[in-house]
C-alpha positions as CSV (number, residue, x, y, z in Angstrom):
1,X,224.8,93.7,130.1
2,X,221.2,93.3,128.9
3,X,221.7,93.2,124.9
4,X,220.2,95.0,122.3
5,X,217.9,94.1,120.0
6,X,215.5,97.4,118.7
7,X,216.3,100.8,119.4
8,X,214.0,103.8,118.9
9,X,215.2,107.0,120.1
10,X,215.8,111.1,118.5
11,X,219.5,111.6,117.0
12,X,221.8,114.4,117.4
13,X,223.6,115.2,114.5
14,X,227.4,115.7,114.5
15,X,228.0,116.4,111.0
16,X,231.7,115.9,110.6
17,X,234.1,113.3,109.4
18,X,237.7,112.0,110.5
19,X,236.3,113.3,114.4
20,X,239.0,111.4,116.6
21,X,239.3,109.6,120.4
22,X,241.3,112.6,121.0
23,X,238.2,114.9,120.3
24,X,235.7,112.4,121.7
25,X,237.3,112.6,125.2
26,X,240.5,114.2,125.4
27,X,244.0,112.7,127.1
28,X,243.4,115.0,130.1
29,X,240.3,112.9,130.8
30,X,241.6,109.8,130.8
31,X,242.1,109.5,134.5
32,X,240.0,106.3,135.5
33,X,239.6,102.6,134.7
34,X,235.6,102.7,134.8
35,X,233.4,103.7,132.4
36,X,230.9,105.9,134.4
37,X,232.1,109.9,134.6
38,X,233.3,110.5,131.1
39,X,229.9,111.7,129.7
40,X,230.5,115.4,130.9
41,X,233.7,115.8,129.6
42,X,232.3,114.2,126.0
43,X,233.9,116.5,123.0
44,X,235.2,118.5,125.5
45,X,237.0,121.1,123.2
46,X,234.1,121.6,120.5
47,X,231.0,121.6,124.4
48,X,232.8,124.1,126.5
49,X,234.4,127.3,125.7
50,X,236.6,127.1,128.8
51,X,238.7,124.6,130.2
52,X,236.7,124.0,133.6
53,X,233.3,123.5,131.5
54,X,231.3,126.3,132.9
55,X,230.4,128.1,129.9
56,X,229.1,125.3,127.1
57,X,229.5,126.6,123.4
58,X,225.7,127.1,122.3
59,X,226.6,126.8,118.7
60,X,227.8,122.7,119.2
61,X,225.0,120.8,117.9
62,X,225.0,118.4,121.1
63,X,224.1,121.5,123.5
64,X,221.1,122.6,121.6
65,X,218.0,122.1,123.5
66,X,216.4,120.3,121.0
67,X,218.9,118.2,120.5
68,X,218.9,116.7,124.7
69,X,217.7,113.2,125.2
70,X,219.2,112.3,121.8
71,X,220.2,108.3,122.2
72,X,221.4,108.1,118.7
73,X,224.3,109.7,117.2
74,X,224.9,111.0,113.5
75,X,228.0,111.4,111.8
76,X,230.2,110.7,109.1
77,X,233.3,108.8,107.9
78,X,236.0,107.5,109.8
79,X,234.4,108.3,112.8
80,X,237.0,107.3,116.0
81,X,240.2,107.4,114.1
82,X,243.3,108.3,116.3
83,X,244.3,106.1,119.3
84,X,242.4,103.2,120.6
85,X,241.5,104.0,124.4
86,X,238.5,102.6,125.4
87,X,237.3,105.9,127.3
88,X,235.4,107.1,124.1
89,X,232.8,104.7,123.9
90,X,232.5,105.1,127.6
91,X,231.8,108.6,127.3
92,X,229.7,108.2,124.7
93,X,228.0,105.8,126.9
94,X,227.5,107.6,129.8
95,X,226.5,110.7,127.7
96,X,223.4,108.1,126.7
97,X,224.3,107.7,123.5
98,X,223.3,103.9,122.3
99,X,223.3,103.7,118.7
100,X,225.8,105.4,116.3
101,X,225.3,105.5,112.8
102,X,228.2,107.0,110.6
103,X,229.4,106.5,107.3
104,X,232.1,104.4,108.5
105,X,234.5,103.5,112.1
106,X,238.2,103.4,112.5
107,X,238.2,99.6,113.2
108,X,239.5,99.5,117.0
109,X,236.9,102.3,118.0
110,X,234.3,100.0,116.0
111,X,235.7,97.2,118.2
112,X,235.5,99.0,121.3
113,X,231.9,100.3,121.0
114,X,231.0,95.8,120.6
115,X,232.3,95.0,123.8
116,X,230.9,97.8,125.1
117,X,226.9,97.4,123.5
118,X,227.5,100.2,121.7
119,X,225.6,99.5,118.3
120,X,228.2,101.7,115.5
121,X,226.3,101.0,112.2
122,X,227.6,102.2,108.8
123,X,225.4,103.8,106.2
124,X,226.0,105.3,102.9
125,X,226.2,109.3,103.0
126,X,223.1,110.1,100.7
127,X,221.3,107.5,103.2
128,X,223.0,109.7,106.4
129,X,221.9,112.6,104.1
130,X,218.0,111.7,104.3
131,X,218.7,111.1,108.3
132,X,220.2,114.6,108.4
133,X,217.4,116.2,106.8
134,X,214.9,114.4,108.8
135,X,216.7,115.7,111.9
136,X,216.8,119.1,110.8
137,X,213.4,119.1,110.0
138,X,212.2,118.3,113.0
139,X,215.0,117.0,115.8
140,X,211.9,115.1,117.4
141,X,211.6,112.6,114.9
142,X,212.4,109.2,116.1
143,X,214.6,106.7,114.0
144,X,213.5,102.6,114.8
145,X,216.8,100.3,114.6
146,X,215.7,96.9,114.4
147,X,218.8,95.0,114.9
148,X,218.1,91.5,113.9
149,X,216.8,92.6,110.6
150,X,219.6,94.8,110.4
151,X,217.4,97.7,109.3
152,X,217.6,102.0,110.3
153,X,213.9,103.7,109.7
154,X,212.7,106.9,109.5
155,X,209.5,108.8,108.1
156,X,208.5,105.7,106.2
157,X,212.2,104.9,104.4
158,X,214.0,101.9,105.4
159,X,217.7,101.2,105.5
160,X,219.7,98.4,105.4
161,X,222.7,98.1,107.0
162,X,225.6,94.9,107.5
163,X,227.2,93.7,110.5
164,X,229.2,90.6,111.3
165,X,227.4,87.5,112.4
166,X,229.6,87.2,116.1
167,X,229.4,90.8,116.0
168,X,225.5,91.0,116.2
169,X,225.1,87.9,118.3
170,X,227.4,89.7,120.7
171,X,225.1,92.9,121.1
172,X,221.9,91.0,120.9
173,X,222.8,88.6,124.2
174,X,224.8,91.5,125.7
175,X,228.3,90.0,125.2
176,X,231.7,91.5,126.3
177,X,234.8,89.4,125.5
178,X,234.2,87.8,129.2
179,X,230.7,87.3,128.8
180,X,232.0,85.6,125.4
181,X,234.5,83.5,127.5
182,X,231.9,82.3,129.7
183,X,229.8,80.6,127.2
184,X,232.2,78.1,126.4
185,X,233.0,77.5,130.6
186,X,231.4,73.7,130.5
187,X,233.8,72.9,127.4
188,X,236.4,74.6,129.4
189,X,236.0,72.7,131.8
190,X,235.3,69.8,130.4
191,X,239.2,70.3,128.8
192,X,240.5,71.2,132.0
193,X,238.9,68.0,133.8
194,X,241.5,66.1,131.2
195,X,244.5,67.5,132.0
196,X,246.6,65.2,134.0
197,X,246.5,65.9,137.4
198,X,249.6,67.8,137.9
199,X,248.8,70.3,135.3
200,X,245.1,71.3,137.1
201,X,245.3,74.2,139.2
């Protein structure tokens, strides 16, 4: 994982709160243990108005033409409630989305989107609301996230957002909980090389 430090990209706004895992990708889906494939079958029930996802709803903000290309997501509160499979960052992943910026996160979706360099960043909703209105103004307008200072921009207004310290070093040096595992291997081993013998593998 290469890390993330700034982002600048156009959003695609999703307007809604309380959307769930179920609605991000639903249980059907949920049919491998990678994370590449799921980006077609993202919000599968609000995309497509069939089931085989031949005929995409044109009124879903994320099919909109201007809206394609979009690396950043906007949405609300309590965003990834329901139950905690993994597959919904990955779809939002392979979809291309890279930054999500809602008023809130269910905590083990929040979690999930970490070890996956997913960057989910809260905001206040009349900050979201200037974001909205910027998008719907003109859905080219790009909004700068500059991790390290912790900052969303738009059309000259700055935002500040919060993020735990392991939480940000983990996204900035492109950490999963392996890749945090491995930067402690020479005190691992230097434990393991102390053991007595019949206890070292």
């Amino acid at each position: 994982m290469t890390g993330i430090t700034q982002h600048s990209g156009k959003a695609a706004p999703l307007d809604q709160a309380n959307v769930d895992t179920d609605q991000i990708i639903p249980k059907q889906f949920l049919t491998g243990v990678t994370r590449v494939g799921y980006g077609k079958h993202l919000f599968h029930d609000w995309r497509y108005l069939d089931l085989h996802e031949q005929e995409p709803n044109p009124d879903f903000s994320l099919n909109k033409p201007e809206h394609q290309g979009a690396s950043i997501l906007l949405t609300r509160e309590n965003f990834g409630c329901g139950s905690s499979r993994e597959h919904a960052p990955w779809a939002l992943g392979d979809f291309g989305f890279q930054v999500i910026i809602a008023t809130s996160f269910a905590d083990i979706f929040y979690g999930n989107c970490i070890n996956n360099q997913i960057l989910p960043l809260s905001l206040k909703n009349p900050e979201l609301d200037v974001l909205f209105a910027a998008v719907a103004a003109d859905p080219e307008v790009q909004i700068d996230i500059d991790l390290p200072a912790q900052t969303v921009s738009c059309h000259g207004q700055q935002f500040h957002f919060d993020i735990a310290e392991h939480h940000k070093y983990n996204l900035i040096k492109g950490l999963d909980a392996i890749g945090q595992t491995l930067e402690l291997q020479d005190k691992i081993e230097a434990f393991e090389g102390k053991l007595p013998t019949w206890l070292q593998a």
